[in-house]
N, C-alpha and C positions, 0 to 999 in steps of 0.2 A: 267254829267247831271243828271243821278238817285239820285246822293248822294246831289244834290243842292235841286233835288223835294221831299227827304227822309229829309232832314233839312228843308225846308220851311214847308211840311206836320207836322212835330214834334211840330215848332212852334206856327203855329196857334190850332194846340191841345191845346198846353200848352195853349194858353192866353182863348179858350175855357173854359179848364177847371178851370181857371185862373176865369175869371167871375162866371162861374157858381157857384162853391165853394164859391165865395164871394157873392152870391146873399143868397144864404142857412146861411151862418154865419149869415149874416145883419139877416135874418128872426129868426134863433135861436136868435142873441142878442136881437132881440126886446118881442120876447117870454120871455126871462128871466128877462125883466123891466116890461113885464105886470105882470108877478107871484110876483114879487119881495119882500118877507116881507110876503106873502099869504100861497103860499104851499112850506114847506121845501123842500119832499122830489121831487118834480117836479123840483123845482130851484135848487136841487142838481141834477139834471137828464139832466137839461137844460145844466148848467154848464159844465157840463162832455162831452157833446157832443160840445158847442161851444169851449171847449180847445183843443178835436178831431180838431174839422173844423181851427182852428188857425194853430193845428201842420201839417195838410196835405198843407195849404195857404203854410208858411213858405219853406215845403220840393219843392212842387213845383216849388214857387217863386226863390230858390236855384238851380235848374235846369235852369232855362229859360239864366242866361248867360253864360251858356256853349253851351246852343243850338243857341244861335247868336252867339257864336262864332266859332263853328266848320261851321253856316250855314256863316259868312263874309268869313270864311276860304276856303268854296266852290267856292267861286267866284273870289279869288283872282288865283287859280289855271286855 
């Protein structure tokens, strides 16, 4: 029972953090089309964090199905 509420708790982290990362991407990418062609070195500053924000989505996103599956794994026991 701790280890169903330790994977269910894991989960909904994940899809927390899941969104919210993606709410900060969408806001960098849209910062980087308003500068776009304007300031170099902002759009190069923009850039470097919205590739940040892709590679944490991505590691994340690469977690979440091991975490439904150790958490189906909890309930079939």
């Amino acid at each position: 029972m701790k280890r169903r509420l330790f994977w269910i708790a894991a989960l909904a982290v994940e899809v927390w953090v899941l969104v919210a990362m993606y709410g900060k991407y969408a806001d960098v990418q849209q910062r980087i089309l308003n500068v776009q062609g304007q300031f170099t070195e902002r759009y190069a500053d923009l850039h470097q964090e919205w590739l940040q924000m892709a590679g944490a989505l991505v590691l994340v996103a690469l977690i979440l199905p091991f975490t439904l599956y150790y958490l189906v794994q909890s309930f079939r026991k």
